[in-house]
MIFI-78130 format. One record per atom (N, C-alpha, C, CB): x, y, z; residue number from 1. Coordinates in Angstrom, 3 decimals, padded with zeros to 6 digits. Glycine has a CB too. Layout:
! MIFI-78130
ATOM         px         py         pz   num
ATOM          X          Y          Z   NUM
...
***
This chain:
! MIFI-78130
ATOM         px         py         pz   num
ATOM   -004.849   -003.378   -017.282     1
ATOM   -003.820   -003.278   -018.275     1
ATOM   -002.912   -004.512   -018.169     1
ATOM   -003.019   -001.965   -018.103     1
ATOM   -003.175   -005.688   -019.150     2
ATOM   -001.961   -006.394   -019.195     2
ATOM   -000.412   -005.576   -019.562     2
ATOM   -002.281   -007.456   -020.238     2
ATOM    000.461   -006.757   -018.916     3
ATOM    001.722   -005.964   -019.003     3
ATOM    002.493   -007.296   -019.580     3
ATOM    002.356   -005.180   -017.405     3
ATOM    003.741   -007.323   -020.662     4
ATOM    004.111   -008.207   -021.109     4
ATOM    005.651   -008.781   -020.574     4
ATOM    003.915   -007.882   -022.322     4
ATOM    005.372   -009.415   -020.110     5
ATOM    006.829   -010.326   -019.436     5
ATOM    007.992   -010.306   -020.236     5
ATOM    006.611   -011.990   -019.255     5
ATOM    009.469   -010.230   -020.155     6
ATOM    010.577   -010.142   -020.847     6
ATOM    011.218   -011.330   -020.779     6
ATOM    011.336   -009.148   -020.476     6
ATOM    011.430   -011.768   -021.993     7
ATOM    011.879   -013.155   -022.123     7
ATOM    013.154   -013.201   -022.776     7
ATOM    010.921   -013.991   -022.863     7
ATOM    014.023   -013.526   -021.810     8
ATOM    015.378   -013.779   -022.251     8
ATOM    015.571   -015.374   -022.253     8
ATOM    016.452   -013.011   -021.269     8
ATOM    017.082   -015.357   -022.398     9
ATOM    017.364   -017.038   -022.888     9
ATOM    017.317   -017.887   -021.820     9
ATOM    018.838   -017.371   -023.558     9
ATOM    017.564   -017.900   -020.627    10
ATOM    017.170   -017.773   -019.349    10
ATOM    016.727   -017.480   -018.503    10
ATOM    017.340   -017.724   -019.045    10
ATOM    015.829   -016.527   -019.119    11
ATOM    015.054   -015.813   -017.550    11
ATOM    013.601   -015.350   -018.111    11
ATOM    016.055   -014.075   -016.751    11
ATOM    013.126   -014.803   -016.881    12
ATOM    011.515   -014.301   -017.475    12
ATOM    011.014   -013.336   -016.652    12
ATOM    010.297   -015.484   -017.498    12
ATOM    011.277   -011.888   -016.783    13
ATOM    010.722   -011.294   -015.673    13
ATOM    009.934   -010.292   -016.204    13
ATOM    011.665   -010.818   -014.704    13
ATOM    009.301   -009.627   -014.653    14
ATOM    008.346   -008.763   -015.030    14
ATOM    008.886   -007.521   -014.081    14
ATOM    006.762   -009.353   -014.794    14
ATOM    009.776   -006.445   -014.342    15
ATOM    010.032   -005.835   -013.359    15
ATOM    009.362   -004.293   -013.153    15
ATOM    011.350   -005.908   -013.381    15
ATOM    008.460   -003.708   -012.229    16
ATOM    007.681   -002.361   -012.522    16
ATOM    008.799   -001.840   -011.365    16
ATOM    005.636   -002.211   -012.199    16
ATOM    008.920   -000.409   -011.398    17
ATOM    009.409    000.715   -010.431    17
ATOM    008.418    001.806   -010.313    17
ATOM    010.760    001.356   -010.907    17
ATOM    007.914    002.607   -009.781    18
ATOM    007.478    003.445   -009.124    18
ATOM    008.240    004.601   -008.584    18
ATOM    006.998    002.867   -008.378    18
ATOM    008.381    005.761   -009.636    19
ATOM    009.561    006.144   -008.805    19
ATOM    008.385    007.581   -008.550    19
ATOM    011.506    006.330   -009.721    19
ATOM    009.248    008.412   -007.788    20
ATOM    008.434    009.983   -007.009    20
ATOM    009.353    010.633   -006.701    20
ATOM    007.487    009.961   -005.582    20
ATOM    009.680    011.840   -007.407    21
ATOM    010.328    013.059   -006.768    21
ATOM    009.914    014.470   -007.253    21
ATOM    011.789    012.958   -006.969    21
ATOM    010.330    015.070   -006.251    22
ATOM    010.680    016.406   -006.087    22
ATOM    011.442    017.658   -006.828    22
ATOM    011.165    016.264   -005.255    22
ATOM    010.913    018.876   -006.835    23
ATOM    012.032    019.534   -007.320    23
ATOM    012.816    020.245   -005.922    23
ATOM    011.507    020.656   -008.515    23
ATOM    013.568    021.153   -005.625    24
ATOM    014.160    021.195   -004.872    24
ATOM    013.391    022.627   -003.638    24
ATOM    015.512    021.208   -005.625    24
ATOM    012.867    022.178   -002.554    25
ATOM    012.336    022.668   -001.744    25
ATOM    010.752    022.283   -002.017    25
ATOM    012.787    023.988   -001.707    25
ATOM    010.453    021.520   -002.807    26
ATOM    009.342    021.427   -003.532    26
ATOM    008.882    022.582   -003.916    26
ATOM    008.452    020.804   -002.962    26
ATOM    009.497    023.179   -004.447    27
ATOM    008.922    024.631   -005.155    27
ATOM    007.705    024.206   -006.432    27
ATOM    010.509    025.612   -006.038    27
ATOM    006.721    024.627   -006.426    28
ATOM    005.889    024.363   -007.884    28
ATOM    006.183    024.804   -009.803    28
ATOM    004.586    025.155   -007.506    28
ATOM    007.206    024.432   -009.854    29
ATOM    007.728    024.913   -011.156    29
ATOM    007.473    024.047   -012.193    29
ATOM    009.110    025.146   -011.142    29
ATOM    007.214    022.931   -011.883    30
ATOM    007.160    021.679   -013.742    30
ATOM    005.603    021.954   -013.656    30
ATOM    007.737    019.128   -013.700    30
ATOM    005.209    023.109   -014.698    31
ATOM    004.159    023.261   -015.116    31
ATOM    004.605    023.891   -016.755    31
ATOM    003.314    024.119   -014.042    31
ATOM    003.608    024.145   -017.716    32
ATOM    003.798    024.637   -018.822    32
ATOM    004.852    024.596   -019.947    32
ATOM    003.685    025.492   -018.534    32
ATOM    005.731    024.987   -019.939    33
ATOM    006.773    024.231   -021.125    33
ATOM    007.431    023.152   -020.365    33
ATOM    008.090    025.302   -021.842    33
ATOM    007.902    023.715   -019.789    34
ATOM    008.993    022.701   -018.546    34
ATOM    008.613    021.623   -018.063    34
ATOM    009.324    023.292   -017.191    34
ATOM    006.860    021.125   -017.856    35
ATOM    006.365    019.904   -017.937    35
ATOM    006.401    019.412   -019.129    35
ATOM    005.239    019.822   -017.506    35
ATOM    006.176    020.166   -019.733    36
ATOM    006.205    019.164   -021.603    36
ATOM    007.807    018.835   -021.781    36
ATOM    005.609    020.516   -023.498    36
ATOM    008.718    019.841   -021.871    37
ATOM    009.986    019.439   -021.735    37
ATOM    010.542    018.306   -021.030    37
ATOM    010.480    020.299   -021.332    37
ATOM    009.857    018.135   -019.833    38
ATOM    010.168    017.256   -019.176    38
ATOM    009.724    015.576   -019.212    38
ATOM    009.924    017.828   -018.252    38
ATOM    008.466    015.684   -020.015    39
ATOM    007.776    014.515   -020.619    39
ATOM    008.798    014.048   -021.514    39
ATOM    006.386    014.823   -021.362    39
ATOM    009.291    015.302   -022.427    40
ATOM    010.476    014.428   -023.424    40
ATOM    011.284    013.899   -023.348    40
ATOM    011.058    014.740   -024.079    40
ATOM    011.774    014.485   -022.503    41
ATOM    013.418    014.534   -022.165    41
ATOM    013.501    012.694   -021.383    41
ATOM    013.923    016.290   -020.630    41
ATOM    012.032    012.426   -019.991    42
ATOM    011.860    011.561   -019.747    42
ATOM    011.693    010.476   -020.770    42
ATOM    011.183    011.782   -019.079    42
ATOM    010.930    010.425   -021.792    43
ATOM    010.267    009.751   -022.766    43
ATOM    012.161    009.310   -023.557    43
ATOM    008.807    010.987   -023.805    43
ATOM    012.573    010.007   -024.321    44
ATOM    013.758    009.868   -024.772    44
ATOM    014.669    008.947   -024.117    44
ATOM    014.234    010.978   -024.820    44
ATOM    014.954    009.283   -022.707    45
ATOM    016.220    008.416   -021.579    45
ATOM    015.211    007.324   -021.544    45
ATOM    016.785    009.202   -019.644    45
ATOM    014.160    006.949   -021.440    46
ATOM    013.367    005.532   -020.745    46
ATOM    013.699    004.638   -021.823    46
ATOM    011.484    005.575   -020.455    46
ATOM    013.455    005.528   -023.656    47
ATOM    013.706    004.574   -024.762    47
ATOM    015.093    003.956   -024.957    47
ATOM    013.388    005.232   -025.966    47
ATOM    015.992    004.860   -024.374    48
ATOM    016.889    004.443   -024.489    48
ATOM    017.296    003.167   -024.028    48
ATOM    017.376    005.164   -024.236    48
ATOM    017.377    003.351   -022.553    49
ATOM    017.243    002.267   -021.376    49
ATOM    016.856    001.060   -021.952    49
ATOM    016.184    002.613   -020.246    49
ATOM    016.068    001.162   -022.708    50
ATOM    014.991   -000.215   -022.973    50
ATOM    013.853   -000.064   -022.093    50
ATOM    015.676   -001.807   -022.591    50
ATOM    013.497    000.640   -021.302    51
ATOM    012.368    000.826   -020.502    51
ATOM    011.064    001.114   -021.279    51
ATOM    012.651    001.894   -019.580    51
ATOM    009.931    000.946   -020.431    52
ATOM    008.453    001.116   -021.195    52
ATOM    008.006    002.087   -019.866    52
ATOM    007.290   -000.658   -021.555    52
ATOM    007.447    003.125   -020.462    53
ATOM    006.039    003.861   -019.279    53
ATOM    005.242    003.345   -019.131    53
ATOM    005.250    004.987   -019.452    53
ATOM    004.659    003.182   -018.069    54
ATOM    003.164    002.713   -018.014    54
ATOM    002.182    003.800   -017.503    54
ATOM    003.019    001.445   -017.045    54
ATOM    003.006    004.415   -016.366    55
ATOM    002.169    005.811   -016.285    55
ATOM    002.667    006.645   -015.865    55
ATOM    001.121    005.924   -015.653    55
ATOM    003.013    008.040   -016.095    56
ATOM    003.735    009.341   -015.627    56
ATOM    002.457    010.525   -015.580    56
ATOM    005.123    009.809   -016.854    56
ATOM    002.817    011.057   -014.377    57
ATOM    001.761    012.329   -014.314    57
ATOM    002.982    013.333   -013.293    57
ATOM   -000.220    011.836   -013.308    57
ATOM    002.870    014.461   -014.343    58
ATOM    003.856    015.716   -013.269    58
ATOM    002.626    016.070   -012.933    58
ATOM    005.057    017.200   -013.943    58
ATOM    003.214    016.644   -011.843    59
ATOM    002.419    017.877   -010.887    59
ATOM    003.558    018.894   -010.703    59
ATOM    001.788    017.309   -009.153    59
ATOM    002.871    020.470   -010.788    60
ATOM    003.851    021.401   -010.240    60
ATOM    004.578    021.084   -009.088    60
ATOM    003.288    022.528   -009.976    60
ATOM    003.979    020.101   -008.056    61
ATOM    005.360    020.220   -007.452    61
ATOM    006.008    018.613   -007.159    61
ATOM    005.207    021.163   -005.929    61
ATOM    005.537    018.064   -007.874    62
ATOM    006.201    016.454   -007.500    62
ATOM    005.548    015.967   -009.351    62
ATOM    005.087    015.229   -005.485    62
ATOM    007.109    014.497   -009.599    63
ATOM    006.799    013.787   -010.536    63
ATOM    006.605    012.204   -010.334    63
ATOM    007.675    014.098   -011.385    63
ATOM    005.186    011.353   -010.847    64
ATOM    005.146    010.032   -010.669    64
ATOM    005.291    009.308   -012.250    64
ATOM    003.753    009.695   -009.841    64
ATOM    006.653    008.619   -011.791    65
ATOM    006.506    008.077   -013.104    65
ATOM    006.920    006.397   -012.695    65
ATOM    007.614    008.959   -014.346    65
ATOM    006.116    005.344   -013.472    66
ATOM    005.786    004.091   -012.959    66
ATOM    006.254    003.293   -014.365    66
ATOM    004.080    003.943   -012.403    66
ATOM    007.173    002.568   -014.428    67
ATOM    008.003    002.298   -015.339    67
ATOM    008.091    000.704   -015.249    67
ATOM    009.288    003.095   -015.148    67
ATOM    008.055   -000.098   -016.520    68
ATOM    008.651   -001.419   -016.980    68
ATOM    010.273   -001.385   -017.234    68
ATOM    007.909   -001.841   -018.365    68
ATOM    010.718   -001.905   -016.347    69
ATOM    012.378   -002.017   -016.791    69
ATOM    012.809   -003.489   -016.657    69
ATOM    013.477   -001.044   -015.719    69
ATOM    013.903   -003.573   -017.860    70
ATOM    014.767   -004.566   -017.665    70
ATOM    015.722   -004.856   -016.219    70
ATOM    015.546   -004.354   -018.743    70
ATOM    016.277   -006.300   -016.498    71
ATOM    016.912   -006.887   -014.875    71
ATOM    018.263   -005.980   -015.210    71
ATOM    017.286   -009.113   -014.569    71
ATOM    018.866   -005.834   -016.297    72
ATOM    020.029   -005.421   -016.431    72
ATOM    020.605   -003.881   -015.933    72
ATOM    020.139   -005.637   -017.681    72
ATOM    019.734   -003.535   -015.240    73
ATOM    019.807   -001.710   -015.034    73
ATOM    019.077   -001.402   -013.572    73
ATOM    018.726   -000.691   -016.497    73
ATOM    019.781   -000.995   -012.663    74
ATOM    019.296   -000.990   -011.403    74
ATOM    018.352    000.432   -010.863    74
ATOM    020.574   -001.214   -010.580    74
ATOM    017.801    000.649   -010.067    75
ATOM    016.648    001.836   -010.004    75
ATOM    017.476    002.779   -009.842    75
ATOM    015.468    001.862   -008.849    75
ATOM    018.726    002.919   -009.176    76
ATOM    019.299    004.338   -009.151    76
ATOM    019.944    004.463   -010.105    76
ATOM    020.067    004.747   -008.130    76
ATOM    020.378    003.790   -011.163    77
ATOM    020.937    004.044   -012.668    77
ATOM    019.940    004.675   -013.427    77
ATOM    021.351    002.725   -013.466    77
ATOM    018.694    004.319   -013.387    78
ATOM    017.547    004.629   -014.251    78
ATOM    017.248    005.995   -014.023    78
ATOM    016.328    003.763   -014.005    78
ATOM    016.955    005.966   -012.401    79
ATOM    016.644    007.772   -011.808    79
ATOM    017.929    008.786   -012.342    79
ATOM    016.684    007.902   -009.647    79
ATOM    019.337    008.308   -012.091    80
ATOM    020.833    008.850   -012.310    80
ATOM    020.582    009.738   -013.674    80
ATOM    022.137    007.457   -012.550    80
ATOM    020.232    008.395   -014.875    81
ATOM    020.223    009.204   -015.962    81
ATOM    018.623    009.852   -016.438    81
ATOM    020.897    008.303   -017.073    81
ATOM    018.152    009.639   -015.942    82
ATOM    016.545    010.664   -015.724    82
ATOM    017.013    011.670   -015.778    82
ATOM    015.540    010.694   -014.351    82
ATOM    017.572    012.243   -014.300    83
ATOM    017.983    013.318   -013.561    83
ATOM    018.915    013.616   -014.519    83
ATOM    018.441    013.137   -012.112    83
ATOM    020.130    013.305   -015.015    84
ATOM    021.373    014.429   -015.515    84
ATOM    020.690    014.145   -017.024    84
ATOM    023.520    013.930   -015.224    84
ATOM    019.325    014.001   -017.197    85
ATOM    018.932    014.744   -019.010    85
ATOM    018.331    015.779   -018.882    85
ATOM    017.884    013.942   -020.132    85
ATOM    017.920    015.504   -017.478    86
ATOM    017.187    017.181   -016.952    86
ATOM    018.079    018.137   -016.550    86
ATOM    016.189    017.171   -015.591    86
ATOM    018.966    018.126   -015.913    87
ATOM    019.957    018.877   -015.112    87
ATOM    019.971    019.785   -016.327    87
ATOM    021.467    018.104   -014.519    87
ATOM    020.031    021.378   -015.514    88
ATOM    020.943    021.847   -016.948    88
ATOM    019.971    022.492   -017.984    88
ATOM    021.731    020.400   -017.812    88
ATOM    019.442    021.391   -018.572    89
ATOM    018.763    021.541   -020.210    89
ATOM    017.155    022.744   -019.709    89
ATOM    018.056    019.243   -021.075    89
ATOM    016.819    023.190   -018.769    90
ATOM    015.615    024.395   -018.256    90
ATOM    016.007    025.847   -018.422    90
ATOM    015.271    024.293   -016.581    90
ATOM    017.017    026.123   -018.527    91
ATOM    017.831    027.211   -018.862    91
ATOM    017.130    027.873   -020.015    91
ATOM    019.274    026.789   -019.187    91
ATOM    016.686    027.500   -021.367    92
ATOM    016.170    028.337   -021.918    92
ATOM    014.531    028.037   -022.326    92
ATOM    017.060    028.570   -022.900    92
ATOM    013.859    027.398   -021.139    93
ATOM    012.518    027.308   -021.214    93
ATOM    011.911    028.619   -020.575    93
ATOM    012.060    026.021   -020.546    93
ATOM    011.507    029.459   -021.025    94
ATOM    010.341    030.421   -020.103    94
ATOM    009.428    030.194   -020.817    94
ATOM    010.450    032.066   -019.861    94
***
């Protein structure tokens, strides 16, 4: 898979993250709506960002998601607002 370099007026980068987490105790719960929910909710905050996916796979009990991001936004800003689009919003998934 080529991947396309970001070209600003000064600069030129190529930046990937790799991120991996957990839900809490690793309990197996992001399966069935709540994984799809969670594809969105991810998909939505990354567009925002300016970020690109390159590859996300949940598992019931852990999420890998491997991301193109800009220099302007640091990895725990990116995870920060990941996390508080999820927080919260599972409440009326059964």
């Amino acid at each position: 898979m080529a991947q396309k370099y970001r070209h600003k007026i000064t600069s030129v980068s190529l930046i990937n993250y790799h991120f991996v987490w957990i839900p809490r105790r690793r309990r197996k719960v992001l399966g069935g709506k709540i994984a799809e929910r969670l594809s969105q909710l991810i998909a939505e905050v990354v567009a925002k960002l300016d970020c690109e996916i390159i590859a996300q796979e949940i598992m019931p009990d852990h999420v890998h998601l491997f991301l193109n991001c800009p220099t302007n936004i640091s990895p725990d800003q990116i995870m920060f607002r990941i996390k508080a689009a999820f927080a919260g919003k599972t409440k009326n998934i059964s």
